[in-house]
N, C-alpha and C positions, 0 to 999 in steps of 0.2 A: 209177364213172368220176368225176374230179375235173372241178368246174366253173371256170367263170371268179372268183368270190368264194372259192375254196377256192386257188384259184393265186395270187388275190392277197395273202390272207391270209399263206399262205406265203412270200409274195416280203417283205410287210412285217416277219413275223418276222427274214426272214433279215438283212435290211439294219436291223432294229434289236440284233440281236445282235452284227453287223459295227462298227455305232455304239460300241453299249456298247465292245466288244473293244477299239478303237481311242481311246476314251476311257482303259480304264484304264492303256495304255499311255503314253499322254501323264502319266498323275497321280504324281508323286511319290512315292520309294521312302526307307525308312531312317526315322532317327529326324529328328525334327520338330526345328527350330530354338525357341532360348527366345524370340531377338529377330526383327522382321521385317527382310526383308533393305533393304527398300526404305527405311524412319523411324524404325527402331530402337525401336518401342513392344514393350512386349513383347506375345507372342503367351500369351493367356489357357493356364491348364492345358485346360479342356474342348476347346478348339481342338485342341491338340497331341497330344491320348487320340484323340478322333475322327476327326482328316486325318492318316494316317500322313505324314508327311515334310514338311509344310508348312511353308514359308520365309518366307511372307507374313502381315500380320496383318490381319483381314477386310475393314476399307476399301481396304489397299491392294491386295487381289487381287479385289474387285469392281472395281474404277478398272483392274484390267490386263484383267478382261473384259470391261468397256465399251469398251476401246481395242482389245480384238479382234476384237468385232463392227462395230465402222466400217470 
């Protein structure tokens, strides 16, 4: 018989797997931009191997995650 910590456990998987799932849906698909879309720096090569599709280049897409979380 399942306990109360074995249900939980489970409930936590499922809605960290939900998380995830709904993360990689939001991430960017395709080939990565050279420049950022927001200051025109360029976006280093390691960036653009690593984050498949990325538009932004690191400061400016920390500064759009800090303006998401407020």
């Amino acid at each position: 018989m399942t306990d109360q910590f074995d249900r939980a456990q489970e409930l936590d998987a499922h809605y960290l797997r939900q998380a995830l799932e709904a993360h990689r849906r939001r991430m960017p698909k395709g080939e990565s931009r050279t420049h950022c879309l927001e200051c025109g720096e360029e976006i280093p090569e390691a960036r653009r191997a690593s984050v498949s599709g990325c538009r932004y280049c690191i400061d400016c897409a920390e500064e759009f995650e800090r303006m998401e979380r407020k």
